[in-house]
C-alpha positions, 0 to 999 in steps of 0.5 A, a space after each residue: 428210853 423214856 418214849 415207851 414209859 410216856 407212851 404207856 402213860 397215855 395209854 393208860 390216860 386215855 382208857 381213863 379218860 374213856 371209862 369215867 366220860 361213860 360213867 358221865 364224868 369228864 376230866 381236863 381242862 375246861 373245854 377250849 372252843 377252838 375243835 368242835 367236839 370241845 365247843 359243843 361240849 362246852 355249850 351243852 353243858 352251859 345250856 343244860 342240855 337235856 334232850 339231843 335229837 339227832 337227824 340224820 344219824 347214819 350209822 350213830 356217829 354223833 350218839 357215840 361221840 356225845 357217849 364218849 363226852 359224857 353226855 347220858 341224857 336223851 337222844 333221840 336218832 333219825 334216819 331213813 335209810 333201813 341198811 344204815 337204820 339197821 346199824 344204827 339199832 345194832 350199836 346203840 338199840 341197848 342204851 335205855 336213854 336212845 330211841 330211834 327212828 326210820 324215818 326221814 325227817 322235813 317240813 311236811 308228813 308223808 312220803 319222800 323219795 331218797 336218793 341212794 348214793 354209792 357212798 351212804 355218808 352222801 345220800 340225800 333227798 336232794 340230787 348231786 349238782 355237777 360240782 358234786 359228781 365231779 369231785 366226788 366221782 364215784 362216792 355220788 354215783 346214784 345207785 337207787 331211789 326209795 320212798 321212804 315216811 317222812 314225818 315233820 319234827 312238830 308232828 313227832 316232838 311230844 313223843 320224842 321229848 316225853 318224861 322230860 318237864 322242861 326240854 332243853 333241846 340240841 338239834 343236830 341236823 346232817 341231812 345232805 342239804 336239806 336241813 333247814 327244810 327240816 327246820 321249817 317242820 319244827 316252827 311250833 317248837 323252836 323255843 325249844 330248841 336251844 342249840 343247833 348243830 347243822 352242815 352248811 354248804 361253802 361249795 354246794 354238792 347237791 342241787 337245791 339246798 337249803 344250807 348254803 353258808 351266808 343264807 344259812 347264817 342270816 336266817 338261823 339269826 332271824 330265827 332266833 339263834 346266834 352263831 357260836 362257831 364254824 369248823 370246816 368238814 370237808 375239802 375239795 379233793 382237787 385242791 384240797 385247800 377249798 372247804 366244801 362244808 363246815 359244821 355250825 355251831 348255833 345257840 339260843 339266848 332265852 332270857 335275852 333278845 338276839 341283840 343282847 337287850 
């Protein structure tokens, strides 16, 4: 007899919860770092962060989901493919802290061809190995290929950081294997650049990536940023035990050496 009463009350909870986190306010526990929404959460406010660039934003998931945490800072969204663009405008064009972007983004200005997915989560500017077609049948099936501008994150950086004295920057990269190319288009910045958010691949999906996990991994720290935590993305369909991706969490000690010195 009490299931009704306790469902009501968390109900009730979570529409609270929801409002005050739009007004910039959060109410719990303090975040625990083992789901990555608390992690990030969790590290966003250790560092400040004041600026989040979102490469990769599809249709705003990730500008929600921050939103929905309380986050009210900057946010700035790219992404290249005008269907998805166009979604993304359409949810989020209102929020005067957003800006975005129809672009793609790399390690150098110019033009780019897209590969163009059946599933739009999957497109890339890499194509799908093998691996890839085969267990994800379908959903990689190549539809079409777009050129589209590619800019590099230095060449956009001031205007995307503008009115904000001193950036304290969360890059978010999901770009279907190809993040840190895009990362090599923001050397002149990446002081900057205190956290990091990326896709890394345990099972590659596409030919040529530049996120495979252990390389990954090694060369983030000879950048600078030090693992903060890996949560697993996404499975093989066939066994459904074997991560095929997991999203790392990575962060910057600026007033200390990566070893802690």
């Amino acid at each position: 007899m009490m299931r009704p009463i306790y469902d009501a009350k968390r109900r009730l909870k979570g529409v609270t919860k929801r409002t005050l986190a739009r007004m910039g306010f959060f109410v719990g526990r303090y975040p625990q770092t083992y789901t990555l929404d608390a992690h990030l959460l969790q590290l966003s406010t250790r560092l400040a962060i004041n600026c989040v660039l979102d490469v990769g934003a599809h249709h705003g998931e990730f500008v929600e989901k921050l939103r929905d945490a309380g986050y009210r800072g900057r946010i700035v969204s790219f992404e290249p493919v005008h269907e998805s663009f166009a979604v993304l405008e359409r949810e989020h064009g209102r929020d005067p802290n957003w800006a975005g972007y129809e672009m793609a983004l790399g390690d150098h200005d110019g033009e780019a061809t897209l590969n163009i997915l059946k599933e739009s989560v999957f497109n890339s500017l890499l194509s799908p190995n093998p691996y890839g077609v085969d267990r994800f049948a379908t959903k990689m099936r190549l539809e079409n290929r777009r050129s589209v501008p590619m800019r590099t994150l230095d060449s956009i950086w001031a205007e995307s950081v503008r009115g904000i004295d001193e950036p304290r920057v969360l890059l978010k990269l999901d770009t279907q294997g190809y993040d840190l190319v895009v990362l090599q288009g923001a050397m002149a910045h990446l002081g900057q650049i205190d956290a990091l958010q990326l896709e890394l691949a345990v099972q590659p999906i596409y030919n040529g990536i530049s996120n495979e996990l252990s390389a990954a991994i090694i060369a983030l720290r000879d950048l600078g940023f030090l693992l903060a935590g890996l949560y697993p993305v996404s499975w093989d369909p066939k066994d459904e035990l074997t991560a095929v991706e997991v999203d790392g969490l990575f962060w910057r000690n600026r007033g200390q050496s990566q070893l802690g010195d």
